[in-house]
C-alpha positions in Angstrom: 14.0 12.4 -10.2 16.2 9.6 -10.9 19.5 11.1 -9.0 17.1 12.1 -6.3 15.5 8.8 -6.0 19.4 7.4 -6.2 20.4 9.8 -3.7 17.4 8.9 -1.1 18.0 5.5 -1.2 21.6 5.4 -0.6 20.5 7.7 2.6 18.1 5.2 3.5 20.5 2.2 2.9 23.4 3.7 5.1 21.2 5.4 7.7 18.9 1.5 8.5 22.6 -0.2 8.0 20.7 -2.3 4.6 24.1 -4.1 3.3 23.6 -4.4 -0.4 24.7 -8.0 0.1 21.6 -9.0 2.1 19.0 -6.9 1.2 15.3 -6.3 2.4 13.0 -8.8 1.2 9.9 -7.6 1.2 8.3 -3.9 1.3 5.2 -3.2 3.6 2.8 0.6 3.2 1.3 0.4 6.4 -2.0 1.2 5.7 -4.8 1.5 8.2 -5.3 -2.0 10.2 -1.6 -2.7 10.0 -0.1 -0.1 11.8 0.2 -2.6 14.8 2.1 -5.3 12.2 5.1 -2.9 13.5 4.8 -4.8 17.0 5.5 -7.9 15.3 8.9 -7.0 13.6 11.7 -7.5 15.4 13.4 -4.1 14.5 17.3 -3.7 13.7 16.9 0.0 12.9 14.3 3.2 12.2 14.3 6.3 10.5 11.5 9.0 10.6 10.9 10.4 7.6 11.9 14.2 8.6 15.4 13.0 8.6 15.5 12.1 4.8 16.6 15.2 2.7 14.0 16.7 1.0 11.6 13.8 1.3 7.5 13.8 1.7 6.1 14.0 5.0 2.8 12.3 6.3 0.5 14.8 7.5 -2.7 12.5 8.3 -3.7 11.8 11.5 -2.6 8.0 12.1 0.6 7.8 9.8 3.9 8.4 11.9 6.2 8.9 9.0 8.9 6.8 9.2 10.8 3.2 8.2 11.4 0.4 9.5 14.1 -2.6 9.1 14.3 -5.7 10.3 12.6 -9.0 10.6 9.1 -10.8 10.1 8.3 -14.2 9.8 11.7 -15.2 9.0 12.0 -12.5 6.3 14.2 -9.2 6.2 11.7 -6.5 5.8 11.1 -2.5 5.2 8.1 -1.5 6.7 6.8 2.5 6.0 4.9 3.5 8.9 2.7 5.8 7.0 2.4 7.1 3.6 1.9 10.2 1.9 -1.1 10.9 -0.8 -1.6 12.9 -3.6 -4.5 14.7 -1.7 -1.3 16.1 0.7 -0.3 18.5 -2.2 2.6 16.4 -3.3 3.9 15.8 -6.8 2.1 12.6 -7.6 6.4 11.7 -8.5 6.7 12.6 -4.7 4.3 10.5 -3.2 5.4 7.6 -5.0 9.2 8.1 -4.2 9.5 6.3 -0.7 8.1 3.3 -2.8 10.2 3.8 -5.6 13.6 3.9 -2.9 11.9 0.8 -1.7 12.0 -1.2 -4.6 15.6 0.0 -5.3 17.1 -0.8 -1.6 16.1 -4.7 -3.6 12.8 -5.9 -2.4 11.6 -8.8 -4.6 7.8 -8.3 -3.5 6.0 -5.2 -2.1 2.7 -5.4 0.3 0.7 -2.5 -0.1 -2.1 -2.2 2.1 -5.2 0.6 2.5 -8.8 1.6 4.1 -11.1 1.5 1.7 -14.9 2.1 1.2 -17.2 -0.8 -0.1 -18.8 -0.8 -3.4 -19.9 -4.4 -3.2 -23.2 -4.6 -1.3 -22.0 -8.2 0.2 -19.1 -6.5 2.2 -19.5 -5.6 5.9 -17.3 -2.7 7.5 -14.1 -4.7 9.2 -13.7 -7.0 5.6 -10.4 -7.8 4.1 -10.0 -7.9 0.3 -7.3 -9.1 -1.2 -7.0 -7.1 -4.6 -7.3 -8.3 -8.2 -6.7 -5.4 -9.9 -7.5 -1.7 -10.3 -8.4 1.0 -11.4 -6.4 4.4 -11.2 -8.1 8.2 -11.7 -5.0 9.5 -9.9 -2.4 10.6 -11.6 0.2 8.2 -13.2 3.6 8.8 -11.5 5.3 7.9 -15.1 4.0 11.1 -16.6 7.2 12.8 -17.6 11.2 11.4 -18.7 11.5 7.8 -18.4 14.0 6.3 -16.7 15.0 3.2 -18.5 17.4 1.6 -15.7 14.1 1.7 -13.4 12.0 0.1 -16.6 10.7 0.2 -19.4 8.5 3.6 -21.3 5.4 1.4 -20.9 4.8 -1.1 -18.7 2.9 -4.2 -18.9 -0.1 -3.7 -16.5 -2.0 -7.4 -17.4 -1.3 -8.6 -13.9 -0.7 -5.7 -11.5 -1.5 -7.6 -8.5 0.5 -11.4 -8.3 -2.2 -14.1 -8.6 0.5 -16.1 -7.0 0.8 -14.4 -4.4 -3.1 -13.6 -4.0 -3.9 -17.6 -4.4 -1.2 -17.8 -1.0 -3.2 -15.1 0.7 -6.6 -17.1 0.1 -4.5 -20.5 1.6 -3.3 -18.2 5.1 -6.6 -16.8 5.4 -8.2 -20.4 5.3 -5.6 -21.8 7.9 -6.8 -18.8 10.1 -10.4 -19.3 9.8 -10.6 -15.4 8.2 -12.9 -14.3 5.4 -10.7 -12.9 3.0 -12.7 -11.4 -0.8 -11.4 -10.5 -3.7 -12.1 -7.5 -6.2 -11.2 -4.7 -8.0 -9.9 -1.3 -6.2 -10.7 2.1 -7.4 -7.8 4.9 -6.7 -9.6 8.6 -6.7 -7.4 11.4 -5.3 -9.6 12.9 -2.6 -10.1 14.6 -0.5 -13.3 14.5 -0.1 -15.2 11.1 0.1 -17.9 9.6 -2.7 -21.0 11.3 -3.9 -23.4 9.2 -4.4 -23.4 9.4 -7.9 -19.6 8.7 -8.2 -20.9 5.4 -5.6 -22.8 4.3 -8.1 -20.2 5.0 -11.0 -17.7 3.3 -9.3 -19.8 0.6 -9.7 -20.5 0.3 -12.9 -17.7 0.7 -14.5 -16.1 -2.7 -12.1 -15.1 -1.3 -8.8 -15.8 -2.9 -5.7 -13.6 -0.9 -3.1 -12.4 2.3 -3.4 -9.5 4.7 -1.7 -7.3 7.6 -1.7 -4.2 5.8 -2.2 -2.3 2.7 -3.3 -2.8 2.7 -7.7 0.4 5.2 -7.8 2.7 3.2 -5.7 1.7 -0.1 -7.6 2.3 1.6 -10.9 5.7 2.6 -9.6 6.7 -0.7 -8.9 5.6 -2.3 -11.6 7.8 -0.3 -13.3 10.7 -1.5 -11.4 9.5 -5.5 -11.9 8.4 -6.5 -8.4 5.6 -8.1 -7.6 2.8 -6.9 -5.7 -0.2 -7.9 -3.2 -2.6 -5.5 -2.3 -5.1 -6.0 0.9 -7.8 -3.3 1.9 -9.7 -3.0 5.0 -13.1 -2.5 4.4 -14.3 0.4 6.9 -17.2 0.4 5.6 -20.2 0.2 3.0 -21.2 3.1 0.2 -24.6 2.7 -0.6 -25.0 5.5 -3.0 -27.6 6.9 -0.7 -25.6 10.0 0.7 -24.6 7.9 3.6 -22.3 10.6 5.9 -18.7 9.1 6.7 -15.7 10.8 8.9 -12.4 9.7 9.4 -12.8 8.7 12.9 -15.0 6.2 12.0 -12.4 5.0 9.3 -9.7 4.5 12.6 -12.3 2.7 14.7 -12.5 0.3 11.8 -9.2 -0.1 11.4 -8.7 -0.7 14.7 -11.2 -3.3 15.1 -9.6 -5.2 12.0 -5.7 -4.8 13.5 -5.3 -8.1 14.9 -6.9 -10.1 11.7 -5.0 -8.1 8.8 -1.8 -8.3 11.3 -1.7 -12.0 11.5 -2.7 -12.7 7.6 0.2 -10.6 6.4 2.9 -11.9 9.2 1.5 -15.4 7.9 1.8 -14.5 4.6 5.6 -12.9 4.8 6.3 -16.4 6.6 5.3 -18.3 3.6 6.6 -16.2 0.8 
């Protein structure tokens, strides 16, 4: 993995024209509710994701598969258009490779963002929450040979999330006049949404929003030493009563929420 995340990123690099004098800023996952931050970029260069030897594909309905260079809020920026999951059939190493070539192209920061179900009782479907920490029942993409020019064998996971950088989200929000919470995200691999039971477990043991996605990728670049804000879209509330849910109704509410999330995170980059 290491020559092929090596290899991918020097694609990447020569293919979006990255000089390795001026390199991207900041990293963006495009998760649901931010597809339309692409609008806001002014774009230098794009690359779908089917060009990139031997690199994961998006195969869910709403993720075009590709990256994107260029410029927001002052800042230069990669932007992936998409992500791949775990659920997919992908290596868990796999899925967290176009954030690993991410983090080596030199981000310093990395904004991952997701649609998540509510565990806290207090959220309403179109929330934002910016998150605290997590906690991951997907695979860890370290399993297997460390690399120790990415990091370190075990990485410190006592702040996952920047509070630096979550304190500046809170300050943007406030400016806007947007609700913004804070809590803890639970990563499952899905599938298949909640039981009620695992609703309820969830929690218990401290979750307040939970996904398919996003734990693996912060993980990853933890490893490498940049810093991360998470922001989920709340699509809507679990009640642990065997509520039914379908992933149209996860697009509406992502839609709905586009233009809020949009203008928090260009804000946000602005400020950084």
């Amino acid at each position: 993995m290491p020559e092929k995340i090596r290899n991918t990123t020097s694609f990447i690099r020569n293919r979006l024209g990255i000089s390795p004098s001026t390199p991207p800023e900041v990293g963006i996952v495009l998760g649901s509710g931010l597809g339309a931050l692409t609008e806001r970029i002014e774009v230098s260069s794009t690359l779908s994701y089917s060009e990139i030897p031997d690199f994961p594909r998006s195969t869910v309905e709403g993720h075009k598969g590709r990256f994107i260079y260029g410029v927001l809020g002052g800042r230069r920026v990669i932007a992936m258009e998409g992500r791949v999951h775990y659920y997919e059939g992908y290596p868990i190493r796999e899925v967290v490779l176009p954030v690993q070539a991410m983090c080596d192209l030199g981000i310093g920061t990395l904004i991952v963002s997701n649609a998540a179900g509510g565990l806290d009782p207090r959220f309403s479907a179109g929330d934002m929450m910016a998150i605290e920490d997590h906690i991951n029942l997907i695979p860890n993409p370290l399993i297997g040979p460390n690399d120790p020019e990415a990091g370190v064998r075990f990485p410190d996971m006592s702040e996952p999330y920047d509070r630096q950088l979550i304190a500046q989200a809170h300050r943007v929000a406030e400016t806007q006049g947007a609700v913004l919470h804070q809590g803890v995200y639970v990563g499952t691999t899905g599938p298949s949404y909640e039981t009620p039971a695992e609703v309820r477990y969830f929690r218990q043991i401290g979750g307040d929003a939970v996904g398919m996605s996003t734990t693996p990728e912060v993980i990853a670049a933890r490893h490498r030493g940049v810093r991360i804000f998470g922001l989920s879209l709340i699509t809507n509330v679990l009640t642990g009563t065997g509520v039914k849910l379908t992933h149209d109704e996860v697009i509406a509410a992502g839609r709905e929420a586009t233009p809020r999330m949009c203008a928090l995170v260009e804000r946000f980059v602005a400020e950084l």
